[in-house]
N, C-alpha and C positions, 0 to 999 in steps of 0.2 A: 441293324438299322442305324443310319449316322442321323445321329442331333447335330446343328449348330449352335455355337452359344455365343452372345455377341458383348463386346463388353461395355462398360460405361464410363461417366467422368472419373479421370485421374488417372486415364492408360494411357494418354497423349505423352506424344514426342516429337520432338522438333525432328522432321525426314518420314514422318512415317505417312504409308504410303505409295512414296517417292519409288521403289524399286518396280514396283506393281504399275504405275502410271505408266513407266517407259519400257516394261515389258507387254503390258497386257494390253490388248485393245476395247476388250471390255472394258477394264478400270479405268483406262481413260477416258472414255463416254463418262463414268461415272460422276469423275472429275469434273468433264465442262459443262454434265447437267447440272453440278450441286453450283458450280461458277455460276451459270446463267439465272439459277434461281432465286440465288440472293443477290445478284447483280455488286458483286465484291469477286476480287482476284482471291479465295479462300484456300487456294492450294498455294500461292506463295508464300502465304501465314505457316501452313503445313510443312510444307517443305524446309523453308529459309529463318521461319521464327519473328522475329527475337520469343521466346520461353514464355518471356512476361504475355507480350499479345496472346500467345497461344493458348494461356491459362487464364484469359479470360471468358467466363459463365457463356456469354452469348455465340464466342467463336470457338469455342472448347467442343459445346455437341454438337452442331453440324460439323465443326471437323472430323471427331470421333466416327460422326456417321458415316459420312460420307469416305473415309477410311474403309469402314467397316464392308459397308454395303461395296466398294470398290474392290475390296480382298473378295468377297465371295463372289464376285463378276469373274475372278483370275479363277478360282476354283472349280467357277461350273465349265469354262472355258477347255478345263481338263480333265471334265466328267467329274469332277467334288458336286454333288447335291444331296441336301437334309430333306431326310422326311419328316424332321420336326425341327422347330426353332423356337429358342429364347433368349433372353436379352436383359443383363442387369441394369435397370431404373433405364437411363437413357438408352441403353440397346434393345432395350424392346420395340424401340423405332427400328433399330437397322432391322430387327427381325421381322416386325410387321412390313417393311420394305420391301426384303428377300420374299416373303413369304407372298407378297404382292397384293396386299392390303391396301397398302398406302402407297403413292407416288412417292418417285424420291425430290422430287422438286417440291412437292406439299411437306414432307416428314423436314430437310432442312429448314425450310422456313417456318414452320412450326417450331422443330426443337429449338431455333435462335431465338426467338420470342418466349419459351419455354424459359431459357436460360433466366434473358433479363427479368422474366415475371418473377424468378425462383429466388436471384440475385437481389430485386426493389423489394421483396416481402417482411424484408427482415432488418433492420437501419446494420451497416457494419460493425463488427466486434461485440453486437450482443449477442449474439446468435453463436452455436458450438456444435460440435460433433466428436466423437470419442469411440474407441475401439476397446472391448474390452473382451478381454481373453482371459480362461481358462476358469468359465461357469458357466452354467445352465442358462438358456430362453427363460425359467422359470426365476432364478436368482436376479437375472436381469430388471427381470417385469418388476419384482420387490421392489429393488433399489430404485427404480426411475420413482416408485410409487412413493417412497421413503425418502429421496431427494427433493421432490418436486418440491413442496413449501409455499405451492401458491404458483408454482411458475411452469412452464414446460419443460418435460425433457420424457422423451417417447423412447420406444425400439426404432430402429431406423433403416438397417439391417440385417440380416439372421443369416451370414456369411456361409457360417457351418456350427454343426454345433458347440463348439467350444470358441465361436470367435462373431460378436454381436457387436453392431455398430449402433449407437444411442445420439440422439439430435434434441436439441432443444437452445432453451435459452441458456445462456455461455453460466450462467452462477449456478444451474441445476444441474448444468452437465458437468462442472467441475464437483458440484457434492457427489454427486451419483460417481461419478470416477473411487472418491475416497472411500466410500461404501462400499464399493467392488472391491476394493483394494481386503478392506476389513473382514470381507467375506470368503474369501478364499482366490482372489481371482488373480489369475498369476502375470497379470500386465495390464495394464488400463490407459491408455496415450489420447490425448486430444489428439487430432489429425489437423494437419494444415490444409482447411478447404475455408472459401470464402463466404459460405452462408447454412444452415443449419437445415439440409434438404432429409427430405422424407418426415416429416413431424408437420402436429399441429400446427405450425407457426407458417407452414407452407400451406394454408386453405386458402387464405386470399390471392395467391398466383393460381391454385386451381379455379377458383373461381374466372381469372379474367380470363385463363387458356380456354375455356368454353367459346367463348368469340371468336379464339382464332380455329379451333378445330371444325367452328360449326361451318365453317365455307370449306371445310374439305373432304373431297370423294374417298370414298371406303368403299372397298370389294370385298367379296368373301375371302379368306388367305385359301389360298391354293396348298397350303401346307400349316396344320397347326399348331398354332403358337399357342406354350406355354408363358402364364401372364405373372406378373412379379404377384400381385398383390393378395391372390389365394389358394395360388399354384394351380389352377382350374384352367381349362384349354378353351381358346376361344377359334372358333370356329364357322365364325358369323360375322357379318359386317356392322349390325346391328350390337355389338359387345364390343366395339374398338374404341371409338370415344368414349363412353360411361366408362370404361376399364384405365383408359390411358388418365382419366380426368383424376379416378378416386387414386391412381397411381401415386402423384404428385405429394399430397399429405401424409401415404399411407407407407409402412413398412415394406420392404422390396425382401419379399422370404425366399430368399434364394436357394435355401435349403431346400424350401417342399417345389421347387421351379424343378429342379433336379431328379428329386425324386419322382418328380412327378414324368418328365422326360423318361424313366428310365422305366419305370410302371406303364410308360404307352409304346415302349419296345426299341427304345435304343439302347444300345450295346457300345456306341463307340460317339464320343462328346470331342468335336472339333471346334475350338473357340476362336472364331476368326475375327481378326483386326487386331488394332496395337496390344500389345502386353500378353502375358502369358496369366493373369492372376485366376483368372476362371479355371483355367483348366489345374492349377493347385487346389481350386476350392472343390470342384467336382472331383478328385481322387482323395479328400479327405469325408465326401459326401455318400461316395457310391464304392461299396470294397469292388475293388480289383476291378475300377472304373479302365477304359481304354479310353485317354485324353491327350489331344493333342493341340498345338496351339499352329496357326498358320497367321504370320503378318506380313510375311515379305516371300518373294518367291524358292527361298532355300529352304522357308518351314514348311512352304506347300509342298516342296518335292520330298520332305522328312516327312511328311501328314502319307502322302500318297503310299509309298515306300512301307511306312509301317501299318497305314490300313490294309495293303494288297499282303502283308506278311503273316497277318492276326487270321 
């Protein structure tokens, strides 16, 4: 049984895409719908850049998305289809897309609004994110508890089990860094992202996305999706807003998303669109996982290749 897994902010690259557009005819539907519905050229940003524009909150996930959701148009095109899908924090749109829950014309312009809600909630430079590796979910939890001081600093997300991403306000996330460090953790790095997403400090853009989701149509997923926030499959249309809403504040457990995927009978994890990092974290999640990563049309015909081989 193949999952797909879809990735999230920070897999963008200037071109990506770009191969899949002018091979496939599906992805390029994909393309002039995600155009049409934000009423922007967003595949020139994609394609041609500059880095900076492309790295910004509000153009970053519908690119990603619409990336994403355009690779797996080339995949089904070649007989690639998931009987299950997930998606880390922002991919959980591409998957609810694929999975056909959501419109892809409603999913971009939500996730652009998404962005800027995630980007205004927090003023710049107070706000922090940090990686830390080599301890427990359990150590983690302490130290956020043992840094805080009055201030924020949550689990953010639970990558795999040795590598836990922590959000909060930029002063708690740098104690909680030194803590980790104290404690046995064998690397702790602030990450270069522009706002302190998945934490409490993100309730007030959950709050305003309520507005924008409430004018959009939800079908039942035709295929389901596994949901970041309690690794629980949502299989209803009635579970897509309330799940995507508590999403936003809440820890993206990527780890039980996986587990959880592999517990409802996949065998083989294809993580389609920019970047390959899912499908490292799925073979450090699942032993003797079969992951493959498909973003441009030479990974697809490598994905193809070693699914028909296995």
């Amino acid at each position: 049984m193949i999952a797909f897994v879809f990735p999230g902010q920070g897999s963008q690259t200037v071109g990506m895409g770009r191969a899949f557009y002018e091979s496939s005819s599906g992805a390029k539907r994909v393309f002039e719908e995600a155009n049409d519905a934000l009423g922007v050229d967003l595949t020139r940003v994609m394609f041609e850049g500059p880095e900076a524009d492309l790295a910004l909150t509000a153009t970053t996930q519908p690119a990603v998305l619409t990336a994403s959701v355009a690779a797996a148009a080339a995949c089904a095109e070649r007989g690639l289809t998931p009987a299950l899908v997930a998606g880390h924090s922002l991919g959980e749109y591409s998957a609810l897309v694929v999975a056909g829950a959501l419109h892809l014309g409603d999913a971009v312009r939500v996730v652009r609004r998404r962005g800027e809600l995630m980007q205004a909630a927090v003023p710049v430079g107070t706000g922090a994110m940090a990686a830390i590796m080599g301890v427990g979910l359990d150590v983690v939890e302490q130290v956020c508890a043992d840094a805080a001081k009055g201030d924020v600093v949550d689990i953010a997300n639970v990558n795999s089990e040795q590598q836990i991403v922590i959000a909060g306000h930029r002063v708690a996330v740098e104690r909680a860094v030194a803590l980790a460090r104290d404690r046995g953790g064998r690397k702790s790095v602030l990450l270069p992202v522009s706002a302190p997403f998945h934490c409490a400090l993100m309730t007030p853009a959950a709050e305003r996305l309520a507005a924008e989701l409430a004018g959009v149509t939800v079908s039942d997923p035709a295929i389901p999706v596994v949901r970041n926030v309690d690794g629980g499959v949502t299989r209803k249309a009635a579970d897509v807003v309330p799940l995507l809403l508590r999403q936003v504040a809440s820890p993206v457990r990527w780890t039980d998303c996986v587990r959880r995927l592999a517990a409802e009978g996949a065998t083989a994890f294809v993580e389609v669109g920019p970047g390959r990092v899912l499908t490292g974290l799925v073979k450090r999640i699942v032993d003797d996982a079969r992951a493959v990563s498909v973003e441009d049309p030479a990974g697809l015909d490598k994905a193809l290749a070693a699914l028909a081989a296995a």
